[in-house]
KOLLUMFI-303959 format. One line per field, with one value per residue: residue in one letter; x, y, z negated of N, C-alpha, C in turn. Coordinates in Angstrom, 2 decimals. Layout:
BEGIN
residu c(A_...)
n.c1 c(X_...)
n.c2 c(Y_...)
n.c3 c(Z_...)
ca.c1 c(X_...)
ca.c2 c(Y_...)
ca.c3 c(Z_...)
c.c1 c(X_...)
c.c2 c(Y_...)
c.c3 c(Z_...)
END
This chain:
BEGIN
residu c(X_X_X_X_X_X_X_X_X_X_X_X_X_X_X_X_X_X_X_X_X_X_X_X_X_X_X_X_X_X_X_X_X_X_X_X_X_X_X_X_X_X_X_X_X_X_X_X_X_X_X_X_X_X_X_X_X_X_X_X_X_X_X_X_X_X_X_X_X_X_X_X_X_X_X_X_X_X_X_X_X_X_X_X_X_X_X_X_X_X_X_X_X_X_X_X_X_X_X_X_X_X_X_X_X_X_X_X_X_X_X_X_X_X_X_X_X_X_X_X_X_X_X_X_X_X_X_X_X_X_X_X_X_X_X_X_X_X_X_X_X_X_X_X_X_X_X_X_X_X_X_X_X_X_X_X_X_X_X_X_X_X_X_X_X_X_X_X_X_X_X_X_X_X_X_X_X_X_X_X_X_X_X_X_X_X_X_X_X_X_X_X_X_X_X_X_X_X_X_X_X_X_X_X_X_X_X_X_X_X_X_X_X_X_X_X_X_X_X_X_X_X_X_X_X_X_X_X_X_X_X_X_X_X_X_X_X_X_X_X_X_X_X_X_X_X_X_X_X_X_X_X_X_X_X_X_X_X_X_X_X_X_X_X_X_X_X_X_X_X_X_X_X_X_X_X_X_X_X_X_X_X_X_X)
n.c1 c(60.85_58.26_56.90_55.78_56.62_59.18_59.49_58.29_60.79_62.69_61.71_61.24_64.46_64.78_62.88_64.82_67.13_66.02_64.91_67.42_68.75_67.67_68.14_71.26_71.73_70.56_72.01_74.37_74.15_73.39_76.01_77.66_77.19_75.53_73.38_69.85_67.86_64.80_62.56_63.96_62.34_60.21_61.74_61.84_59.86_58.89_60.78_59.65_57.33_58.76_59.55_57.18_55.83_57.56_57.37_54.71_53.09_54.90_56.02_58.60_60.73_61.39_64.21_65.52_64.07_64.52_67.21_66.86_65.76_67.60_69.91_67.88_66.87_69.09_69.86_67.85_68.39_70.62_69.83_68.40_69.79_71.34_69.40_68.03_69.46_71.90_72.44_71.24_73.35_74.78_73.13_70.34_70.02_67.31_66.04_66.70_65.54_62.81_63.22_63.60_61.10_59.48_59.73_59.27_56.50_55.67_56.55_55.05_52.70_53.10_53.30_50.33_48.77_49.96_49.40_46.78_45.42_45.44_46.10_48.78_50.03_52.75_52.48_53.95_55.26_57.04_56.99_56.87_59.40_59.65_60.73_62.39_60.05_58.55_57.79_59.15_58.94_59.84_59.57_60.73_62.84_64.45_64.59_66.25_68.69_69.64_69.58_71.55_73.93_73.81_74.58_77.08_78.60_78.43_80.31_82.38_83.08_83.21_85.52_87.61_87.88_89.34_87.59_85.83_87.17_87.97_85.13_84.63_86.83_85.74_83.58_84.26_85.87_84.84_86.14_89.00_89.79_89.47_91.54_92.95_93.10_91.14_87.94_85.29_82.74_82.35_82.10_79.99_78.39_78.33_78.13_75.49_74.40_74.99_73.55_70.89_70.89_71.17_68.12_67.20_67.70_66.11_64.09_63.28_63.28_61.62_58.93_58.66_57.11_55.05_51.74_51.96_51.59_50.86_51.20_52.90_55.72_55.40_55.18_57.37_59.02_59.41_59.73_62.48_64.01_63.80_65.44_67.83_68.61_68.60_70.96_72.82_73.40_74.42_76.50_77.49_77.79_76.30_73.17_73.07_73.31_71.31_68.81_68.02_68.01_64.99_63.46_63.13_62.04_59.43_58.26_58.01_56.45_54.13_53.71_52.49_50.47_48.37_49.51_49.56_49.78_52.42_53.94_53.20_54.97_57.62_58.02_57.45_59.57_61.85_61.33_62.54_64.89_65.64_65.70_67.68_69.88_70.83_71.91_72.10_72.26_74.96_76.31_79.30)
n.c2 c(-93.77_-95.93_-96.19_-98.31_-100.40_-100.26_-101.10_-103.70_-104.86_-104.56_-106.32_-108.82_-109.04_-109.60_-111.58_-113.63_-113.96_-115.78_-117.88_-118.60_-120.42_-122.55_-123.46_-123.53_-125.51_-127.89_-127.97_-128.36_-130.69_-132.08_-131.71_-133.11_-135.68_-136.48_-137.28_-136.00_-135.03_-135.15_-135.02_-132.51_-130.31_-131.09_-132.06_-129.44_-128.77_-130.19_-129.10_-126.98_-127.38_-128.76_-126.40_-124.91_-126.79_-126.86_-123.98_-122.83_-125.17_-126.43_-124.40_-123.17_-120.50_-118.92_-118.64_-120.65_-122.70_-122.53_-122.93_-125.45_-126.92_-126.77_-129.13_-131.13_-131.44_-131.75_-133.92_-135.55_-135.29_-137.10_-139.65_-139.78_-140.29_-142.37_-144.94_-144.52_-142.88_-144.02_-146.72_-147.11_-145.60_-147.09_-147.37_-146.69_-143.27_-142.67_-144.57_-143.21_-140.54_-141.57_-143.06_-140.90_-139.63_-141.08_-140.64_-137.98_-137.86_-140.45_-138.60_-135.76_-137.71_-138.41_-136.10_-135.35_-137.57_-136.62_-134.15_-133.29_-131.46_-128.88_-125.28_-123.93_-121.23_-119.24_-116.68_-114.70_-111.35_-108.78_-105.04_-103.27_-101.38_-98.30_-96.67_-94.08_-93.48_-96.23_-99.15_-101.43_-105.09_-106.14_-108.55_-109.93_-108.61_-109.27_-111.96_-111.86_-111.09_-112.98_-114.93_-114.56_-114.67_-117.19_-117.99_-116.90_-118.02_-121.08_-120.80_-119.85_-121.90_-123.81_-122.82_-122.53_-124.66_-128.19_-130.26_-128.84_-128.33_-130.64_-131.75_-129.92_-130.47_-133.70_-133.46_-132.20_-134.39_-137.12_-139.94_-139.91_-138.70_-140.41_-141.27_-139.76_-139.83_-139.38_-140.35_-140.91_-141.60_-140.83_-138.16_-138.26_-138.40_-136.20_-133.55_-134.94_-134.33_-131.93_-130.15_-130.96_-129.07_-126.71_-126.98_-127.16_-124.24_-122.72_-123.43_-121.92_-119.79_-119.56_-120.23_-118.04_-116.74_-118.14_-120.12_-123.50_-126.37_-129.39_-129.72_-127.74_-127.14_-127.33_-124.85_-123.69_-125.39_-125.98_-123.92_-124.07_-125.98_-125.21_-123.11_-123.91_-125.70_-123.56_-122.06_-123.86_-126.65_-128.26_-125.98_-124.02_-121.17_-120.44_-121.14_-119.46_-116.69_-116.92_-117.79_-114.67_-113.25_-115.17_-114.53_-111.44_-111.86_-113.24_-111.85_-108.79_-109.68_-110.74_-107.62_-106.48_-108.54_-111.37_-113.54_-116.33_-115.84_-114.66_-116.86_-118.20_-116.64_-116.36_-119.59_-119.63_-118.43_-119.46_-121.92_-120.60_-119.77_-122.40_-123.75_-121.78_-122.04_-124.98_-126.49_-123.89_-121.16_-120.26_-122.54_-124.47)
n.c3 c(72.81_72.04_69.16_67.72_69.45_69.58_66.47_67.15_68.31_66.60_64.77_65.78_66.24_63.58_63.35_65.02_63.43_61.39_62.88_63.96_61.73_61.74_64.44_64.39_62.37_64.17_66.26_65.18_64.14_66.61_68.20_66.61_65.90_68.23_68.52_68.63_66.66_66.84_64.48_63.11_62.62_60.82_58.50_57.41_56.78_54.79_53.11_52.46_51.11_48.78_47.65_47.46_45.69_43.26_41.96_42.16_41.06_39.05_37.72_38.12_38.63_41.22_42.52_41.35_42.47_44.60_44.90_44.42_46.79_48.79_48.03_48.19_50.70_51.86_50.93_52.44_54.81_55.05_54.10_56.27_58.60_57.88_57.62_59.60_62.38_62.32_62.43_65.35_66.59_69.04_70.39_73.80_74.74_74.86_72.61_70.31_70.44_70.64_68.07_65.68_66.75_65.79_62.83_62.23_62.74_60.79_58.51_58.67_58.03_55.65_54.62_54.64_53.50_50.93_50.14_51.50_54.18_53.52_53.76_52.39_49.60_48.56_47.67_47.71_48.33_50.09_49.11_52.47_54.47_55.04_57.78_59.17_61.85_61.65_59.58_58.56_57.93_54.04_53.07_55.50_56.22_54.09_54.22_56.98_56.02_54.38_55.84_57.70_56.11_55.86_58.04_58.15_55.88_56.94_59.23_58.24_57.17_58.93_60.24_58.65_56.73_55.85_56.05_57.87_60.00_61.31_61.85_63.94_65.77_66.08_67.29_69.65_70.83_70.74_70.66_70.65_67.89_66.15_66.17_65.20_62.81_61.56_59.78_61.60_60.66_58.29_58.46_59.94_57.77_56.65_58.25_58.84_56.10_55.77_58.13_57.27_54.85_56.00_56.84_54.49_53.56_55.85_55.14_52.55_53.42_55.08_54.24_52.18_54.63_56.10_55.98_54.17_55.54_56.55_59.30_59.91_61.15_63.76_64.33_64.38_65.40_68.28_69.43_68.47_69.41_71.80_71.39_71.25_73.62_75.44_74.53_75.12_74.42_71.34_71.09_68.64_68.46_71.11_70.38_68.04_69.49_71.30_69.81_68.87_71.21_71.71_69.93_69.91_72.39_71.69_70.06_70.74_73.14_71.46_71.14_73.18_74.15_72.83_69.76_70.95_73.60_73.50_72.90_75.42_77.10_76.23_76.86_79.34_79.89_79.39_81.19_83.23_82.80_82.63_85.00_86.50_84.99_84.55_81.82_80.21_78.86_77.70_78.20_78.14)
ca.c1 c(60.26_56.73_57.15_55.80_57.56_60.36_58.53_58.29_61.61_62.78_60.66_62.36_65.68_64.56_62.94_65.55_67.42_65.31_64.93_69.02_69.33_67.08_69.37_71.93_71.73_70.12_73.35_75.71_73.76_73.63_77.32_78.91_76.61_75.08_71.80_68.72_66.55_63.43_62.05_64.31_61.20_59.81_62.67_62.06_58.20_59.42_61.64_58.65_56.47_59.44_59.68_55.70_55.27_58.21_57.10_53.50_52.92_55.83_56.03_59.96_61.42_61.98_65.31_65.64_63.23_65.03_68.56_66.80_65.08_69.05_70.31_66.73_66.53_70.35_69.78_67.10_69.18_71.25_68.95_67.60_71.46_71.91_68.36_67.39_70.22_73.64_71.70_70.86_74.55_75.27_72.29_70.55_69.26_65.65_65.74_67.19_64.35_61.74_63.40_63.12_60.07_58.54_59.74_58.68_54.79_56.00_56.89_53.59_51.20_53.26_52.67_48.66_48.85_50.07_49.18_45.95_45.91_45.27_46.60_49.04_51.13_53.48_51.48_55.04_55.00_57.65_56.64_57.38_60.13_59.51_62.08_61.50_58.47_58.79_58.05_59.72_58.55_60.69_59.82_61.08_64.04_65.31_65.10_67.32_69.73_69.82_69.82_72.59_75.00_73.90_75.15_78.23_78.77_78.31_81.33_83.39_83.08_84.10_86.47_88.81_88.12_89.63_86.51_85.15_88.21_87.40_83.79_84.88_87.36_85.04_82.59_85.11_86.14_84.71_86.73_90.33_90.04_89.31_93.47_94.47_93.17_89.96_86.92_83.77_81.53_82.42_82.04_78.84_77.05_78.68_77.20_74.10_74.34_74.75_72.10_69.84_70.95_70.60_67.34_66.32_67.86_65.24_62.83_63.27_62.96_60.21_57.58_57.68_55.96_54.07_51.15_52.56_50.85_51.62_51.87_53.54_56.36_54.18_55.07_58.40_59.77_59.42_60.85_63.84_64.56_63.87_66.95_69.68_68.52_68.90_72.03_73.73_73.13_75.69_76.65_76.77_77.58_75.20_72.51_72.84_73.02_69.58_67.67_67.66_66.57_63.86_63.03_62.80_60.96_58.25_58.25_57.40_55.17_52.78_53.16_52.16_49.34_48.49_50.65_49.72_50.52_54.03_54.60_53.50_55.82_58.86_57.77_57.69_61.34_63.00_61.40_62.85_66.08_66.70_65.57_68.57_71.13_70.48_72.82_71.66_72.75_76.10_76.77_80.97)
ca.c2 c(-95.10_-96.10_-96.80_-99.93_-101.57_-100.35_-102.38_-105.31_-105.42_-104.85_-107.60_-110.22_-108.99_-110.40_-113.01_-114.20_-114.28_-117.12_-118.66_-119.20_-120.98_-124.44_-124.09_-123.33_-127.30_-128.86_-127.74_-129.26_-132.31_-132.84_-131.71_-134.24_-137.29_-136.60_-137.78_-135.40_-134.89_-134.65_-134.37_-131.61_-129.34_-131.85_-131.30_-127.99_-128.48_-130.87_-128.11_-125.58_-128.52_-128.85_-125.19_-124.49_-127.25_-126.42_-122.99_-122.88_-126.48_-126.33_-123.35_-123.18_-119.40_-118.85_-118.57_-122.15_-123.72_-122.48_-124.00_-126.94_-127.20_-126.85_-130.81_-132.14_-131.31_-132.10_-135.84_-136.42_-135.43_-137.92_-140.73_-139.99_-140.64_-143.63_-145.35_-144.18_-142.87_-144.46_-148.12_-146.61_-144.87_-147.61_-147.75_-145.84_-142.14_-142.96_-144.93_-142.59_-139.82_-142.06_-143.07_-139.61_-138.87_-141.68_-139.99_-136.73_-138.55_-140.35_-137.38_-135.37_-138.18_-138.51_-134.93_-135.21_-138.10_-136.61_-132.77_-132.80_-130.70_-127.56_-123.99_-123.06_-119.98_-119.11_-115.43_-113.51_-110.43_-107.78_-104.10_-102.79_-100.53_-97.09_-96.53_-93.36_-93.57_-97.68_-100.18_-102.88_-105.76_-106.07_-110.16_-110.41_-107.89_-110.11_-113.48_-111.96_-110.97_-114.34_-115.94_-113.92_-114.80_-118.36_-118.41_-116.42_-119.43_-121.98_-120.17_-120.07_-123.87_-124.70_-122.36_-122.16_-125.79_-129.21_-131.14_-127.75_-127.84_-132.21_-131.39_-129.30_-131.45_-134.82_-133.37_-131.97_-135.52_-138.48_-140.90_-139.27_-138.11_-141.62_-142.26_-138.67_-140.19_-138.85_-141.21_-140.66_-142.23_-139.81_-136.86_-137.81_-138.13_-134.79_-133.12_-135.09_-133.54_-129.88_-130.12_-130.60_-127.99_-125.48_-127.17_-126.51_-123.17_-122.67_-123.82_-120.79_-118.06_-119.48_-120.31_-117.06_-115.87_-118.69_-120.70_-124.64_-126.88_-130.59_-129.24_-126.19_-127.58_-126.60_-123.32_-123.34_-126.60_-126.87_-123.05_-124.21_-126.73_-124.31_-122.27_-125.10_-126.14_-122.19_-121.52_-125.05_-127.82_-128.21_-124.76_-122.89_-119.65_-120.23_-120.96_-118.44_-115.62_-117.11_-117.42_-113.23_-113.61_-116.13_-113.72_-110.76_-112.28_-113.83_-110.66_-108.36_-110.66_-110.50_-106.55_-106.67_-109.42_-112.17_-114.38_-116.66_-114.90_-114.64_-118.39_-118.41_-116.04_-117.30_-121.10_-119.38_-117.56_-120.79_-122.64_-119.75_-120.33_-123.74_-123.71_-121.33_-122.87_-126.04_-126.45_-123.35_-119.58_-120.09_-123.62_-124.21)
ca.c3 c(72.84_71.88_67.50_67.84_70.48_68.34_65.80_67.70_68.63_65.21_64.21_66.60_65.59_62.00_63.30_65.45_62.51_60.66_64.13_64.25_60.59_62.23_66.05_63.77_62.00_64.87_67.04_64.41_64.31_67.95_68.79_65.67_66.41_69.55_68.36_68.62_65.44_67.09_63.19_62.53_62.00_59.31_57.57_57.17_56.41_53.57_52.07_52.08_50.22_47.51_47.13_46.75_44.98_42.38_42.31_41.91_40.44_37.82_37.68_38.01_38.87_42.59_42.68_41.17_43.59_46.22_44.72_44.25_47.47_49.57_48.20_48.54_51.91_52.40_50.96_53.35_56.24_54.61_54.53_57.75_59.32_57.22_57.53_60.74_62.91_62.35_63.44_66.59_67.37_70.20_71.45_74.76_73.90_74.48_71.24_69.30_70.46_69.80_66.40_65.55_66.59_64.14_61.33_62.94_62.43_59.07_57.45_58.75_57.79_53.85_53.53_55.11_52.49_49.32_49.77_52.32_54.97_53.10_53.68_50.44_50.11_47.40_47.18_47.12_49.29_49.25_50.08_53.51_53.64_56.12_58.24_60.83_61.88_62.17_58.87_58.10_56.33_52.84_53.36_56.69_56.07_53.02_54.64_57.50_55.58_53.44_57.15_58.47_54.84_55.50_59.34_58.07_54.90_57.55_60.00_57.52_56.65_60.27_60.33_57.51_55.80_56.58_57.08_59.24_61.06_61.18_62.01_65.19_66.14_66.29_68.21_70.77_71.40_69.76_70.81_69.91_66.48_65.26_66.44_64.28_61.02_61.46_59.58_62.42_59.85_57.31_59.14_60.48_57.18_56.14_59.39_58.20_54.53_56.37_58.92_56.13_53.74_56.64_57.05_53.52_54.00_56.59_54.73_51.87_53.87_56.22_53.02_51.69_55.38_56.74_54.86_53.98_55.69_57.20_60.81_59.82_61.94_65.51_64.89_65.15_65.63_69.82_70.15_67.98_70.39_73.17_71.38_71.19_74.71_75.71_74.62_75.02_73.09_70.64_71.44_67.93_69.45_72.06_69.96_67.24_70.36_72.30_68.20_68.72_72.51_71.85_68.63_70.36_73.41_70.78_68.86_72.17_74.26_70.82_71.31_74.44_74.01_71.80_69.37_71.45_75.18_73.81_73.06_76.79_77.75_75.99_77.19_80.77_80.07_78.80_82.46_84.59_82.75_82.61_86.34_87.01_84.42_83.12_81.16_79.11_79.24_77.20_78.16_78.49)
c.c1 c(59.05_57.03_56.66_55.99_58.43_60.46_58.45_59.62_62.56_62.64_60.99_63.69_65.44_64.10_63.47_66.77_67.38_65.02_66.84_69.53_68.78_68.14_70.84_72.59_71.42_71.53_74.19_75.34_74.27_74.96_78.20_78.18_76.08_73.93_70.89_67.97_64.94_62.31_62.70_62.92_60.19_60.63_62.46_60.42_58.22_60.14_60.66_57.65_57.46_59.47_58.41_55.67_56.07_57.88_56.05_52.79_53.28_56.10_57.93_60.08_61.61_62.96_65.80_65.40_64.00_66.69_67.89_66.22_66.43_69.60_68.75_67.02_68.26_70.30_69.10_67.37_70.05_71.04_68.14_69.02_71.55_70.55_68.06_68.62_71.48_73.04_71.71_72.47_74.62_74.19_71.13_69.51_67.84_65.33_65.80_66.21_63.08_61.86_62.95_62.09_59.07_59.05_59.07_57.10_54.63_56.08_55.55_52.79_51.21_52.88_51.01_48.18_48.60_48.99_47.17_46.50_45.48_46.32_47.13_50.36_51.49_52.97_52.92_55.22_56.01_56.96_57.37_58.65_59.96_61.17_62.06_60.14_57.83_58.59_58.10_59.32_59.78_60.75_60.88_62.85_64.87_65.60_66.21_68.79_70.08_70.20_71.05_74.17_75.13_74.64_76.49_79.10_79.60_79.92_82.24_84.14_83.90_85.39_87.87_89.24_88.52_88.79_85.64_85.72_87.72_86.05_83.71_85.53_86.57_84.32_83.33_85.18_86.08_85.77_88.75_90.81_89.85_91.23_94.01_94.35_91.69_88.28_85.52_82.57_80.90_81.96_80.57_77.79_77.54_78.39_76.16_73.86_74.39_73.82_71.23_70.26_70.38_68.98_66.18_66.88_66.97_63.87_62.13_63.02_61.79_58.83_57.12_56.91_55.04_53.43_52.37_51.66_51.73_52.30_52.39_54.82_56.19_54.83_56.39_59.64_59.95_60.16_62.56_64.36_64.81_65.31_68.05_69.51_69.05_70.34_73.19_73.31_74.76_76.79_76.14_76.51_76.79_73.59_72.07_72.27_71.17_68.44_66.93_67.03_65.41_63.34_62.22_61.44_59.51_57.13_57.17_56.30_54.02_52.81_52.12_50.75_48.98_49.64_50.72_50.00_52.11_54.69_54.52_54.89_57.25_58.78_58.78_59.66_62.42_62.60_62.14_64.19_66.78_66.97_67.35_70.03_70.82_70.84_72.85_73.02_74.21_76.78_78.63_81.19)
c.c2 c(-95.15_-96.93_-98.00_-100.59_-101.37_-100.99_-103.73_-105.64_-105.78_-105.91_-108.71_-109.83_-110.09_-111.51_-114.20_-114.56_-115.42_-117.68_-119.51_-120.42_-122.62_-124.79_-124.70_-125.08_-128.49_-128.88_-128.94_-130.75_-133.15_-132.91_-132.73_-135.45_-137.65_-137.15_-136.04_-135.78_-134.62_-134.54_-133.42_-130.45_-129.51_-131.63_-130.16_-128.18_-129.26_-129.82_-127.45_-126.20_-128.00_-127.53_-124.44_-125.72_-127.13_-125.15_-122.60_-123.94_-126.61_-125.63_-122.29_-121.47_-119.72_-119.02_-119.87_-122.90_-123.53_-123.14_-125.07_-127.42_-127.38_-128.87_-131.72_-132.33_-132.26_-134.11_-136.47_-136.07_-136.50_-139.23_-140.43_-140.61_-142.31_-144.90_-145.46_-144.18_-143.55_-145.94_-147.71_-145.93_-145.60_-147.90_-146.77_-144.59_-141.84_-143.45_-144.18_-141.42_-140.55_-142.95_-142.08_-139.38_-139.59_-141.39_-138.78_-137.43_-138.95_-139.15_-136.17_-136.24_-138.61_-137.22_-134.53_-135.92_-137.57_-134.90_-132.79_-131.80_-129.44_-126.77_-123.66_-122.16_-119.74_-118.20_-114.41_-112.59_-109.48_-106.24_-103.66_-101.95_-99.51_-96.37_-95.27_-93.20_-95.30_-98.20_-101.60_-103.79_-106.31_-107.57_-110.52_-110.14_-108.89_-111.56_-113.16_-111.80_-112.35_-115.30_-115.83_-114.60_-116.36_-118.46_-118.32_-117.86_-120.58_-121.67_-120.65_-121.67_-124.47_-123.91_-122.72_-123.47_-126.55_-129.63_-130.13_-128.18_-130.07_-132.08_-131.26_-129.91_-132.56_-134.12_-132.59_-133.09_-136.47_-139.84_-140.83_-139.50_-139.27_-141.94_-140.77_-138.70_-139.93_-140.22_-140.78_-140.82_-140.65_-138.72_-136.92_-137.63_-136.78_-134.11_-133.57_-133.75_-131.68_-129.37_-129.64_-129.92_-126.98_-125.58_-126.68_-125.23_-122.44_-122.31_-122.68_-119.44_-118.69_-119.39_-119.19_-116.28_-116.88_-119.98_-122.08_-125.49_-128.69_-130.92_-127.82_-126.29_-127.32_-125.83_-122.58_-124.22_-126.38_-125.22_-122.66_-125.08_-125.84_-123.17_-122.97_-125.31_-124.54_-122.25_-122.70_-126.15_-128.38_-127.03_-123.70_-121.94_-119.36_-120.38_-120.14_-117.10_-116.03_-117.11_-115.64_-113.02_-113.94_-114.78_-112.41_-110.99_-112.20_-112.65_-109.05_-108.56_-110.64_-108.85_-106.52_-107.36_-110.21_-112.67_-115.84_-116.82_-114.81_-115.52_-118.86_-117.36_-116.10_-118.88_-120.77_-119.02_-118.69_-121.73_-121.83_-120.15_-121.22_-123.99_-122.77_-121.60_-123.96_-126.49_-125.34_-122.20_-119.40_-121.49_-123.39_-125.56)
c.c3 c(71.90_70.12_67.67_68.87_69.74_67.41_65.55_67.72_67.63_64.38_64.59_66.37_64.20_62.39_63.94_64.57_61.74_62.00_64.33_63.46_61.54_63.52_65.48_63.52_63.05_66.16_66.15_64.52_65.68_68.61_67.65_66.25_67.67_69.76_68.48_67.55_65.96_65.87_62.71_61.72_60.79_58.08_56.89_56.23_54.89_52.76_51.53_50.94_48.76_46.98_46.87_45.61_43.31_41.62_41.82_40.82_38.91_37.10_37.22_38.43_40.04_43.43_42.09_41.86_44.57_46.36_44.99_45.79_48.68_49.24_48.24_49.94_52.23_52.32_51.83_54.72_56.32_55.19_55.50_58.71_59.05_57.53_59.03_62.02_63.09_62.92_64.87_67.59_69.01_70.97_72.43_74.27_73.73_73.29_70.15_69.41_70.15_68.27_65.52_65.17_66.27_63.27_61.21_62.35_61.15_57.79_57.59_57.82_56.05_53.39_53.41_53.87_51.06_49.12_50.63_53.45_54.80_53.09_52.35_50.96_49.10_46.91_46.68_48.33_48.77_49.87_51.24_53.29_55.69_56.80_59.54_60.52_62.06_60.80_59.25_57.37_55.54_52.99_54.50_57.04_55.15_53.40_55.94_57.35_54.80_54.88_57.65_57.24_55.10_56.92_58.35_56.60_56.44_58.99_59.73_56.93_57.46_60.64_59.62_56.38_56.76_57.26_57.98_60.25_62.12_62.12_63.67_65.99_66.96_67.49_69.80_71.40_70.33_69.79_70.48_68.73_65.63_65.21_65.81_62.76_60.54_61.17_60.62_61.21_58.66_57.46_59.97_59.50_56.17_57.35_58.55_57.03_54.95_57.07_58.27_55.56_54.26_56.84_56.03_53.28_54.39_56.03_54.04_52.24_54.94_55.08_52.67_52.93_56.19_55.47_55.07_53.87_56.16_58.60_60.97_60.98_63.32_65.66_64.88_65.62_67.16_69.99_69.40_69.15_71.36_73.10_71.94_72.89_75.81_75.88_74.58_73.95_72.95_70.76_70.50_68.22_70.35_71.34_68.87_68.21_70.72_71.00_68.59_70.02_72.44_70.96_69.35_71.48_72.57_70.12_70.05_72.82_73.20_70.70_72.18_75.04_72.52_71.32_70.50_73.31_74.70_73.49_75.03_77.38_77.35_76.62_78.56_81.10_80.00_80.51_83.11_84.10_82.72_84.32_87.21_86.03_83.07_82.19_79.46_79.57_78.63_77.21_78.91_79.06)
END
């Protein structure tokens, strides 16, 4: 095989990786409340803010910013539930997408606001690491592994704890689990509070490889959706699997051509598949 397609594909492995952590939260969200975050990707662009601006600004240690940047993000999944969403529960899902997607604009035009719309980058680079005849980037390599510990965290949560086990439950059947003792309320702004963590999760390993801007969100906000929608919506397992699909695809299609020829050619892959299961490639 041709070293760099090996390369590439390599390369969407990892970055299907950091592609899973956003499906990852935006799954949980949508399978406990059944709302759509159509600002999920703000979220994330907000974390990368708190963690340059901690970082660079403050000049806090890295490994601090990036604690601190997990309950920021988590509170304002919080108060986005409580403020925004939980008003809206009973009412029809058009509202609740265009609730959304004025915060989605809000949250752009506070960071156009406070920061400008200037290019900033934390300036941390790790060296490659040679593998074969194939390198690796040492950045890209370390956030998948930090991605992969955070799925495996997040497993374990729904697995092995009450309110996981609670979590899984609710969103099985909403209307049940209120008659086995089960608080809905509770459990949706703990979903909330996880969403966002994974969100500022996200956030930590996306900063150190893309600049931090106000529409940083573009660039991978619409083919996060395109995951959850892939592999099921509300469909962790389905959306963790299709993250390394999309990844790979993305990762390939810019061998092959441009970065931007392989947003067309993932766009195109996600029409051919919804076209033949709409529902999404792991929907149950």
């Amino acid at each position: 095989m041709d070293p760099f397609l090996l390369e590439a594909i390599v390369n969407g492995i990892l970055l299907g990786g950091v592609f899973a952590l956003p499906a990852l939260g935006l799954n949980l969200v949508f399978g406990v409340v059944d709302v759509v975050w159509l600002c999920y990707a703000e979220l994330v662009m907000v974390g990368m803010y708190a963690v340059w601006f901690l970082y660079t600004q403050l000049g806090w240690p890295l490994p601090l910013a990036f604690g601190a940047c997990l309950p920021v993000v988590a509170l304002l999944g919080v108060l986005l539930h409580l403020l925004v969403v939980r008003p809206l529960l009973a009412a029809p899902p058009i509202n609740q997408v265009l609730a959304t997607g004025g915060v989605l604009f809000l949250l752009q035009g506070a960071m156009t606001l406070i920061f400008r719309t200037d290019f900033r980058s934390l300036g941390v680079d790790m060296p490659p690491m040679e593998v074969g005849e194939i390198f690796v980037s040492g950045t890209k390599l370390a956030a998948f592994c930090a991605a992969l510990l955070g799925a495996a965290v997040l497993w374990a949560f729904l697995k092995f704890t009450y309110v996981g086990t609670a979590i899984r439950a609710i969103a099985r059947d909403r209307e049940v689990m209120p008659l086995m003792g089960v608080d809905p309320q509770r459990i949706y702004l703990i979903a909330s509070a996880v969403g966002g963590a994974l969100a500022g999760l996200a956030a930590c390993l996306l900063v150190v490889q893309l600049d931090v801007h106000p529409f940083v969100g573009l660039s991978f906000g619409p083919i996060t959706f395109m995951i959850c929608v892939m592999g099921g919506l509300g469909n962790m397992l389905g959306g963790f699997l299709a993250a390394f699909l999309m990844g790979i695809i993305v990762s390939v299609g810019g061998f092959w051509g441009t970065t931007e020829f392989s947003y067309v050619v993932a766009f195109g892959f996600f029409i051919v598949t919804i076209f033949a299961r709409p529902r999404g490639l792991f929907a149950r």
